[in-house]
C-alpha positions, 0 to 999 in steps of 0.5 A: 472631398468634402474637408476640402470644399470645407478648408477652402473657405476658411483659408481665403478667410485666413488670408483675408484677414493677414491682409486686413492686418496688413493694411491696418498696419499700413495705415497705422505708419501712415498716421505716426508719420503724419504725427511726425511730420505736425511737429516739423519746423516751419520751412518759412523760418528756415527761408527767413535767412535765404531771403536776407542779403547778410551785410557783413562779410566777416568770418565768425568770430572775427570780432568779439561780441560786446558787451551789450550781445553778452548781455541781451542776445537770447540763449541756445538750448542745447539739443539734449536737454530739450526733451524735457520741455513741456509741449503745453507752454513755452519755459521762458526761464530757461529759453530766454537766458543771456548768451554770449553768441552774437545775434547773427550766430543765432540765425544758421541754428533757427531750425537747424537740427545742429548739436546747440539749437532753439527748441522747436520740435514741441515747445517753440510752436505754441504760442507762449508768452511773446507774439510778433504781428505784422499787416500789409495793406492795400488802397480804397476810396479815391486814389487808394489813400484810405487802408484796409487790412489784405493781410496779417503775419502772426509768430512766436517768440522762435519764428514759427508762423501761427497765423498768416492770412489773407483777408477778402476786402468788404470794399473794391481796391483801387490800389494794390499797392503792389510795389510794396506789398507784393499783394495780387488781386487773386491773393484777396479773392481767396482770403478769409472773411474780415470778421473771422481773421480779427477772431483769430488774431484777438484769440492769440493776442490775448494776455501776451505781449505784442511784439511789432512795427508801427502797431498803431497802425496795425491795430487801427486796421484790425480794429483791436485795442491792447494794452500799453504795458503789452506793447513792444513797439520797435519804430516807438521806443525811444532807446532803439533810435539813439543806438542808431542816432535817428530822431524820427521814426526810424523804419523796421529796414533802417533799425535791421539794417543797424542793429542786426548787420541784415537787410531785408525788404530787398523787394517787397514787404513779406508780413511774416519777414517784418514780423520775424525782424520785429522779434528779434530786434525786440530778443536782442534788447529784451532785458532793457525793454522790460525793465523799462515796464517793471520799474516803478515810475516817478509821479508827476508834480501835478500828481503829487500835489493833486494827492497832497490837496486830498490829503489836506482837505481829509485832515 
């Protein structure tokens, strides 16, 4: 009678403990699963296509890609071999190679989980070298003509959204312009302190090349300076508007339109859209481009004769 009162309470802690375990273990999926799912692609980068009307109505393949595709459209990495990426950086020697597929092939495989895909699980969500920004505005003062920044879209070189904020206005909007921007009042109540957002673009901009539209604009509201040698600036590069015939600044819909046979801002601007088209337009041309900072440039005959006078005086 008594080895039974005795066993009893240890086989309601036996069982105790089977349940812990259990629960533990429990907790343990839960977590791996969280894990996992940090590591999903953006769904955004997947929507970038829904939300693009495609212009062409050609079947693929039916033309062969010229040879400026051959030689300026960013290269796919098979599925395969992207284990062996770093999580702590972008390889851009094997991600940014030539391919021979067009610009518009690349977009059904933007993370897409087909057999020749972008890396994205790891290495395509850190920054890496190249960045694309974009901002929308809204009006203060008078008749809303002076600009203050509502919103701002960061995202690598792969699409993967790093920063998509909403910024608390310092001054009363007096116009929304909400035709163009899309942006609602409750969209800026809910937004982040000016200060705080300014923080976290000069964090991911830092020492990386700054892809966009009209960024003298961009930065003037951020109150940011970067460096000329840095700056990608698709409505200022001289050689994007031949390749369209356009003499004035030509706009980031016009210059998609055109070089990339997609149409976007159907309706309103979406920052993270501009960023992204901004981004590939700059992938497509991005041997040319660079070169154009790499090679060395002539001096001018002021310049010249400057240091020939200063040589002479030194004689």
């Amino acid at each position: 009678m008594l080895a039974e009162h005795v066993v009893q309470p240890l086989l309601v802690t036996t069982s105790a403990i089977e349940l812990a375990s259990e629960t533990i273990a429990m907790i343990m999926k839960i977590d791996d699963i969280r894990n996992f799912l940090k590591f999903m692609p953006d769904a955004n980068w997947k929507a970038l296509r829904r939300s693009m009307k495609r212009v062409s109505t050609k079947p693929r393949g039916a033309e062969k890609p010229t040879s400026s595709e051959h030689l300026h459209t960013p290269a796919l990495v098979p599925a395969e071999s992207a284990a062996g990426y770093s999580s702590t950086g972008l390889s851009q020697k094997a991600i940014d190679q030539p391919s021979s597929e067009s610009l518009l092939q690349l977009f059904p495989h933007y993370g897409s989980d087909s057999k020749f895909r972008v890396h994205i699980v790891f290495t395509t969500r850190d920054p890496g070298k190249y960045v694309a920004i974009d901002c929308e505005m809204v009006g203060v003062g008078p008749h809303g003509i002076r600009s203050i920044l509502a919103r701002v879209s960061i995202v690598n070189y792969h699409g993967h959204v790093l920063l998509d904020a909403y910024v608390k206005p310092l001054e009363r909007v007096t116009d929304y312009r909400e035709k163009i921007t899309g942006i609602k009042p409750w969209h800026l109540t809910k937004g982040e302190t000016l200060t705080n957002v300014i923080n976290q673009v000069n964090s991911i901009l830092e020492n990386r090349i700054v892809v966009g539209h009209g960024l003298s604009n961009d930065f003037k509201v951020l109150m940011i300076s970067i460096s000329r040698k840095r700056i990608r600036d698709t409505s200022t590069w001289k050689p994007l508007r031949k390749l369209i015939n356009c003499h004035a600044t030509p706009s980031l819909k016009k210059l998609t339109l055109a070089l990339l046979n997609v149409e976007i801002q159907t309706s309103t601007h979406n920052s993270v859209e501009d960023a992204r088209a901004a981004m590939l337009i700059y992938r497509k041309y991005k041997a040319q481009w660079d070169s154009h900072f790499l090679s060395p440039r002539r001096k001018s005959p002021y310049k010249m004769a400057k240091e020939d006078a200063a040589l002479s005086c030194e004689n």
